[in-house]
C-alpha positions in Angstrom: 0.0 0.0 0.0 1.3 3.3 -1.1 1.6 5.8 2.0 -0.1 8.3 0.2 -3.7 8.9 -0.6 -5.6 9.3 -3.9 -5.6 13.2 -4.7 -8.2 15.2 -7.3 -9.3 18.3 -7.9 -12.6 19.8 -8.3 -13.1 22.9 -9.8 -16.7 25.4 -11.3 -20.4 25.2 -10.1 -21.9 22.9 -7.7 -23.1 21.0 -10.3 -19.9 20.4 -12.3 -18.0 19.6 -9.1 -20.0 16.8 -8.1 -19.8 15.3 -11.9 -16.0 16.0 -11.9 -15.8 13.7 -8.2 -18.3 11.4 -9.4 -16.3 10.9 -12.8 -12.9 11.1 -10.6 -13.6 8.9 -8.0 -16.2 6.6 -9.1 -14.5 3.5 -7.9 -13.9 4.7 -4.6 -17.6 5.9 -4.4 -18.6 2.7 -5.3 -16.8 0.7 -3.2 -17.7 3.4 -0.2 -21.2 2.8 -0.7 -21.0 -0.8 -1.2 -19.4 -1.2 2.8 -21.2 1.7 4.3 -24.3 0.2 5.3 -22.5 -3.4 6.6 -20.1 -1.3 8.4 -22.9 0.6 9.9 -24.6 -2.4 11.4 -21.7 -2.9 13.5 -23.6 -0.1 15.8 -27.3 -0.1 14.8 -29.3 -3.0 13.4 -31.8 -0.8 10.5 -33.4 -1.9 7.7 -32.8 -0.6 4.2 -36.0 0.5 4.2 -35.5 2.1 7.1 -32.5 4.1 6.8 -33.8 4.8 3.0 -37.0 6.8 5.0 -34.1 8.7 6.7 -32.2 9.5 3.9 -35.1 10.8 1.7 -36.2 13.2 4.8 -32.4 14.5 4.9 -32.6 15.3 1.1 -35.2 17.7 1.6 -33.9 19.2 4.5 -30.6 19.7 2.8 -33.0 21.3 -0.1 -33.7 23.9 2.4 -30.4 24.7 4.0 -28.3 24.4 1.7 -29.8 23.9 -2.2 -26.1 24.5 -3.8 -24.9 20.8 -2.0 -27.8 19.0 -3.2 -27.0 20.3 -6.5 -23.5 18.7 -5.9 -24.6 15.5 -5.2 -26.8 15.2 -8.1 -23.9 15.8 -10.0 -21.8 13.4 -8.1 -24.8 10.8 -9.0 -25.3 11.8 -12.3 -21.0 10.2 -13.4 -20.7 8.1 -10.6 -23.7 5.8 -10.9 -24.6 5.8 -7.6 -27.9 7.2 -6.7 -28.8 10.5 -4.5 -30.5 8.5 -2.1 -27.7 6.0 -1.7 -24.9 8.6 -1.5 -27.4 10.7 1.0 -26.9 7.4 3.0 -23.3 7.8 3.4 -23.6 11.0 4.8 -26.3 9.9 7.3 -24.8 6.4 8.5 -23.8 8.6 11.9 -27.4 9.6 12.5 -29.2 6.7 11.9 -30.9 4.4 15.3 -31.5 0.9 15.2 -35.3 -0.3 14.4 -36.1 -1.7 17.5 -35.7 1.5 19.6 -32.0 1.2 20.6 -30.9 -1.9 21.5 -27.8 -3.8 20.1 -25.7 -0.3 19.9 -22.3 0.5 20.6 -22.4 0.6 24.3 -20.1 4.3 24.2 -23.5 5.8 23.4 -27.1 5.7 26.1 -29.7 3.5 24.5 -32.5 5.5 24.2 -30.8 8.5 21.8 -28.2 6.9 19.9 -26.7 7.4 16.4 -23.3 5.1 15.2 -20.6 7.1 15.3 -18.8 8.5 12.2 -15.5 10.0 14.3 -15.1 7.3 16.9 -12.7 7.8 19.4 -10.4 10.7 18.4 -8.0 13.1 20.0 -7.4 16.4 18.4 -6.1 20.0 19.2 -5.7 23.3 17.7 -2.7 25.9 18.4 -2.4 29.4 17.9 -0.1 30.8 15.5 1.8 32.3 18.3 2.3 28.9 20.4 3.3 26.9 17.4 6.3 26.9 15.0 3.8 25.9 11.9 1.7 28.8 12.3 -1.8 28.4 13.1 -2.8 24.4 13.3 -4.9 22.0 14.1 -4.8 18.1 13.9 -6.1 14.8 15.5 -5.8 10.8 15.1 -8.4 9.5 13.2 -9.5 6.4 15.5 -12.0 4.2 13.5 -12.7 1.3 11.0 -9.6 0.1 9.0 -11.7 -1.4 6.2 -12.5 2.4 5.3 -9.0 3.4 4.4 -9.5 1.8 0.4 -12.4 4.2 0.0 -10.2 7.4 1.8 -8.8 10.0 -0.6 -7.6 13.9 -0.5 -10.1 15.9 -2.3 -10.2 19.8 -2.9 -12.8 21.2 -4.2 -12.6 25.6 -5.6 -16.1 26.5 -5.6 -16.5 29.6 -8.1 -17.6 32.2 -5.5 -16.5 29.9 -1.8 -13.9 29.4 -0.4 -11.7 26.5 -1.8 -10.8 23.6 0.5 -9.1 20.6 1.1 -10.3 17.4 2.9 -9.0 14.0 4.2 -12.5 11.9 3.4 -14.5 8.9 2.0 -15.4 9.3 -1.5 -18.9 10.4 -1.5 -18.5 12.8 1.7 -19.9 16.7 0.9 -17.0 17.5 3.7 -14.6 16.5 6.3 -11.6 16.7 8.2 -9.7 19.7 6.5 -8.3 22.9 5.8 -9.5 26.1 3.3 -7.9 29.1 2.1 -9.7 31.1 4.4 -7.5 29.9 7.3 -9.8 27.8 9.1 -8.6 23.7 9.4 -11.4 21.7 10.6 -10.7 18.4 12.6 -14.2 16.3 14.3 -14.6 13.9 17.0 -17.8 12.0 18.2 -19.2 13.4 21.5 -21.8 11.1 23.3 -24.6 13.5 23.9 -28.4 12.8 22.7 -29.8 12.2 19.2 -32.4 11.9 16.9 -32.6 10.3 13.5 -34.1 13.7 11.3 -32.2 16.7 10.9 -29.9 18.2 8.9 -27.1 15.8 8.3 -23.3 16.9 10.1 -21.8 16.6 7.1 -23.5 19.7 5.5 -22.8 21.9 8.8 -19.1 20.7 8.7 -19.4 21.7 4.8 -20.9 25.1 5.9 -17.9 26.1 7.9 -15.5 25.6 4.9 -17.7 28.0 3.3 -17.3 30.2 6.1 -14.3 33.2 6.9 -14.4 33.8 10.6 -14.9 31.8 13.9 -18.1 33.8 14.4 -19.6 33.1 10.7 -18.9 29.3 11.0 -20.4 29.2 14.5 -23.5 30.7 12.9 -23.4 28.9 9.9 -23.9 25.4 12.2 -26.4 27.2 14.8 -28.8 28.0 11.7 -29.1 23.5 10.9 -31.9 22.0 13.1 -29.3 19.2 13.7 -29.8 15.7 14.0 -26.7 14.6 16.3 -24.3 15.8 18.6 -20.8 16.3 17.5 -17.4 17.7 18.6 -15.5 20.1 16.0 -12.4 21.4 16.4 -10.9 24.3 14.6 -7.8 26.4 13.9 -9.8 29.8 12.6 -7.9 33.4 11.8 -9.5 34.4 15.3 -7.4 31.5 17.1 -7.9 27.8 18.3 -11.9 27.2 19.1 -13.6 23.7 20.1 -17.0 23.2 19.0 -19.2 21.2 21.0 -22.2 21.0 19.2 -25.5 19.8 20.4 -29.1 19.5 19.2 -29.8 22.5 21.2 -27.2 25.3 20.7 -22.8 25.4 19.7 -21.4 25.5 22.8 -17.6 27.2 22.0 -14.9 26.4 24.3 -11.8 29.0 23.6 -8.1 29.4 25.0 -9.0 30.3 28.5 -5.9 29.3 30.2 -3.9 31.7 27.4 -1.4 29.0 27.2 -2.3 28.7 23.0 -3.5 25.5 23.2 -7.5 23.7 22.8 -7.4 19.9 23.4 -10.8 17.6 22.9 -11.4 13.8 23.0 -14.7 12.8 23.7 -16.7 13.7 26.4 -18.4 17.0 26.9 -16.4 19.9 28.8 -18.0 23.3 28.8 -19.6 23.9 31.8 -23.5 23.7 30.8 -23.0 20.3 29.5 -20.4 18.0 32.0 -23.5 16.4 33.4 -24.4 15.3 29.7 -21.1 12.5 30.6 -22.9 11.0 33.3 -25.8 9.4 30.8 -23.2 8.0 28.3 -20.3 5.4 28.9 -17.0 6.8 28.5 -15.9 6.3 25.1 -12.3 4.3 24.9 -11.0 5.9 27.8 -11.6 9.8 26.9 -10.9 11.0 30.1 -7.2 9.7 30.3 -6.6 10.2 27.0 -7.7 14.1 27.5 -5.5 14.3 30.2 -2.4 12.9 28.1 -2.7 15.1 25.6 -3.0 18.5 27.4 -0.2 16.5 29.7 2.5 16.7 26.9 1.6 20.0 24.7 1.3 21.3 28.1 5.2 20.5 28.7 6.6 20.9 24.6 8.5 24.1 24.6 7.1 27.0 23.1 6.6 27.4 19.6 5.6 24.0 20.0 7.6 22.1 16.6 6.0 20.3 14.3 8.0 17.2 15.7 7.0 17.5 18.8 3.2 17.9 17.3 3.9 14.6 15.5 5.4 13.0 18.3 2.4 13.5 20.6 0.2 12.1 18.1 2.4 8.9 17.9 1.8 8.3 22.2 1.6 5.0 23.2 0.4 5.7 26.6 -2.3 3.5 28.4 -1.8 1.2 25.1 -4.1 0.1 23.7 -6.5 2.9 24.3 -4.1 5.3 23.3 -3.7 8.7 22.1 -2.2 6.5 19.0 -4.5 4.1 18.6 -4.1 -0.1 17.4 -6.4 -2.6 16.7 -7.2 -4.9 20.0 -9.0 -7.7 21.5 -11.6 -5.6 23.2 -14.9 -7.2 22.4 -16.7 -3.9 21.3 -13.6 -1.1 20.6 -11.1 -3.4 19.7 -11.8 -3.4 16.1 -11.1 0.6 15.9 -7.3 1.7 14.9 -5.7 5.4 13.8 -6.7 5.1 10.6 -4.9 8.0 9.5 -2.8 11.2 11.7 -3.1 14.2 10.4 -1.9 18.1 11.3 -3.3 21.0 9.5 -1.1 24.1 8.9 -4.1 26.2 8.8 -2.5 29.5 7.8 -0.7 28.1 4.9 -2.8 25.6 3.3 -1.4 22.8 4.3 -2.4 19.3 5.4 0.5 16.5 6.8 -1.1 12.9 6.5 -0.3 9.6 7.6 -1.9 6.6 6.3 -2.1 4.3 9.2 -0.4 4.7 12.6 1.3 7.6 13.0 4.0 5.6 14.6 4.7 3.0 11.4 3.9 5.2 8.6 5.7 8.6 7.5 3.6 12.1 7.0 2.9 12.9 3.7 2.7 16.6 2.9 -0.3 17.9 1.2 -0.5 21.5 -0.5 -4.0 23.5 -0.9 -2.2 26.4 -2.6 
């Protein structure tokens, strides 16, 4: 396996960058949708025609919040050969519940409001320009399903009149873990939190903040989405490092408070109006310790912190296996879930530094938006 992924380009109208993905990465997109839905049943047991009722409600509220993406997608359909629906479903597999109410999910997640998580057990952080010797950054380990790195590829799309932008993503995705010329690097995590199965699919908020050009406008841009699940977003932004912790209620945004440059997330909820949100859920692969590790050694890496040192934290064995770097396992439920891919955004220049697999076997591949 080559350590580096798949790269394309998309480039013109809504429409004509979805047809130039769909054309581009048609395999992939085929091969993405032809694993989603098995992979997905690993957390929720749901019928096709099930999630397919779910999918055709998230089409029209994407209709309504953002028309432009929907065009996209039809495009993507229209060379790919995969259908809006079905490609509607890959955005959605982290929102869907199981058909008899619940039971059978990943045990991370309370019963009763549960959707299979898309992010899995991450760790990510953003520094400010001024604490790190890459500029303004961003970055996390991707913790989740091995079998999806075949379908993973580097996409950047220039919109005519957004923002262009790079991601790390399944084939199929409208948006995910990147960086845009705007400044502003986007990295996600799951956060246990309640659910529910209709709403406006993550993937088109995350999308919406790429579009955006401030901290403010992309905080607004995912306030405005009657959301379906919770999530955690972190983001390097021209106005600094900011954590999103998003609910179905409100954007909670956690900021520098300490001064020391430096926002750290895994996977439980930590702005004050929502800690007693951890005591319904299970800790998710020890989030707690891992939380503490992280902060433990940015905390202590001297000042502008080096992109070394950055990469070295990401490679931390500590607690193995549930690590901040993260290997496959024989836990009967989280074993199964492995850094898929490591990855620190240079958000000020553009700039994306991937490694496919663990960060601490596989070398970082350099990847340039401008």
């Amino acid at each position: 396996m080559t350590s580096r992924y798949k790269e394309i380009t998309a480039t013109g109208t809504p429409r004509q960058i979805g047809e130039q993905i769909g054309e581009g990465l048609r395999d992939e997109i085929r091969g993405f949708d032809a694993i989603a839905m098995e992979r997905t049943r690993k957390a929720v047991s749901i019928s096709d025609e099930s999630a397919l009722v779910v999918a055709t409600d998230s089409i029209e509220r994407v209709r309504t919040y953002a028309p432009h993406l929907l065009e996209e997608m039809e495009g993507m359909a229209h060379s790919s050969g995969v259908s809006v629906e079905q490609l509607m479903l890959l955005q959605i597999r982290n929102q869907l519940q199981s058909d008899d109410g619940g039971r059978g999910v990943a045990p991370a997640q309370r019963i009763d409001s549960t959707a299979a998580p898309a992010e899995a057990g991450c760790t990510s952080f953003a520094i400010s320009a001024e604490a790190s010797a890459v500029g303004s950054a961003t970055g996390q380990n991707w913790d989740n399903d091995v079998e999806l790195d075949p379908h993973t590829v580097v996409l950047t799309r220039r919109p005519d009149d957004k923002p262009a932008f790079s991601t790390i993503t399944q084939a199929g995705l409208i948006a995910y873990i990147g960086v845009s010329d705007a400044g502003i690097g986007v990295c996600l995590n799951t956060l246990p939190a309640p659910a529910r199965e209709r709403g406006v699919p993550h993937y088109f908020t995350v999308r919406a903040i790429f579009e955006s050009r401030s901290l403010d406008e992309a905080a607004a841009a995912v306030r405005r989405a009657e959301r379906a699940i919770p999530a955690n977003i972190m983001l390097a932004t021209p106005q600094g490092p900011a954590d999103f912790e998003v609910t179905l209620d409100d954007v909670f945004v956690l900021r520098d408070d300490d001064e020391d440059g430096v926002v750290t997330h895994t996977n439980h909820c930590l702005h004050e109006d929502l800690v007693d949100i951890n005591d319904e859920f299970l800790e998710l692969i020890e989030s707690v310790p891992r939380k503490c590790r992280i902060d433990e050694l940015l905390g202590a890496a001297e000042r502008p912190i080096a992109r070394d040192d950055i990469e070295s934290v990401l490679c931390d064995h500590d607690n193995h296996p549930r690590s901040i770097c993260r290997h496959p396992n024989d836990h009967p439920t989280t074993g199964w879930w492995s850094s898929v891919f490591s990855i620190l955004i240079e958000a000020d220049n553009g700039r994306m530094h991937i490694s496919r697999g663990n960060p601490c076997q596989n070398p970082y591949e350099t990847y340039e938006l401008n």
